[in-house]
C-alpha positions in Angstrom: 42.6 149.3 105.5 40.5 146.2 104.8 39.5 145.3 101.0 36.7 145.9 100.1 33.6 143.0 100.4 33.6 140.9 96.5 30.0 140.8 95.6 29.4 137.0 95.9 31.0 138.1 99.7 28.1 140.3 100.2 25.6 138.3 99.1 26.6 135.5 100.8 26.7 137.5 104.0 23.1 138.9 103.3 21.8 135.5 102.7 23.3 134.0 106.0 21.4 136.7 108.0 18.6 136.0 107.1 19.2 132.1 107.7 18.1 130.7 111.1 20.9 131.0 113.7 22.3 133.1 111.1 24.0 130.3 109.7 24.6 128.6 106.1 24.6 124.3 105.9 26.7 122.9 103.8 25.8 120.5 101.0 27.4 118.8 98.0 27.2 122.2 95.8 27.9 124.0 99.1 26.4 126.1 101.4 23.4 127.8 101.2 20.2 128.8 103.6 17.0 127.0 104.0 15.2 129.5 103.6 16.7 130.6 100.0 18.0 127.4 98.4 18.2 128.6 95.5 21.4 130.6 96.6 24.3 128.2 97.1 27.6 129.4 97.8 30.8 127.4 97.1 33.3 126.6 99.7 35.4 129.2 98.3 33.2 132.2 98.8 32.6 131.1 102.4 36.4 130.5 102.9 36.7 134.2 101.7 34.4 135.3 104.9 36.5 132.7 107.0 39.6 134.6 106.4 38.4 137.9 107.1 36.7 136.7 110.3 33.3 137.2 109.4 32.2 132.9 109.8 33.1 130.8 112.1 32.8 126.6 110.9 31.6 123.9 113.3 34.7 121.8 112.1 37.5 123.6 110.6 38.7 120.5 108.8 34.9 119.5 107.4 32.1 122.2 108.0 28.6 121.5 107.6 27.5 124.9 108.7 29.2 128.6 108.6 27.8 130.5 111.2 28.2 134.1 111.5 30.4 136.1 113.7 29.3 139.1 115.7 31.6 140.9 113.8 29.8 139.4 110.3 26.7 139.9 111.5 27.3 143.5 112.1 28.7 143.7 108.3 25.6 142.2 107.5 23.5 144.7 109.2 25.3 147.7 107.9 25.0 145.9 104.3 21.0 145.3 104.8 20.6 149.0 105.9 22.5 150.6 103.3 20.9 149.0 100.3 17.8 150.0 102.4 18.7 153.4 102.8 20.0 153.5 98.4 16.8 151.9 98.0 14.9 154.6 99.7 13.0 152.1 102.1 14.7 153.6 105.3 
């Protein structure tokens, strides 16, 4: 049985959904989306998704973007719908 997701995992997993080609670009504080700068993600967190299989990097050695996996993107999906579903939206 897998660990459970650690909650800078899940949000970082959120975030890159909603990025465009679900992706996250890296920059010197790390990686983060254009379209929520303000959430940056350290290599460390994204390493954490690379493990598990949830990212894939451009270059393994030195990324500049973490894109998601069909198997992170359906983590992603089933993350988005249940805080949907607590939050009483769907």
């Amino acid at each position: 049985m897998a660990t459970p997701l650690k909650p800078l995992e899940r949000a970082a997993l959120i975030t890159a959904s909603g990025a465009a080609g679900h992706a996250l670009k890296r920059t010197r504080g790390g990686f983060y989306s254009p379209k929520q700068p303000a959430a940056i993600f350290t290599r460390r967190v994204v390493n954490w998704l690379y493990e598990r299989a949830l990212v894939d990097y451009d270059d393994p050695q030195f990324p500049t973007k973490a894109t998601l996996t069909r198997l992170g993107q359906e983590q992603a999906g089933a993350l988005i719908a249940a805080t949907l579903q607590k939050a009483g939206v769907a």
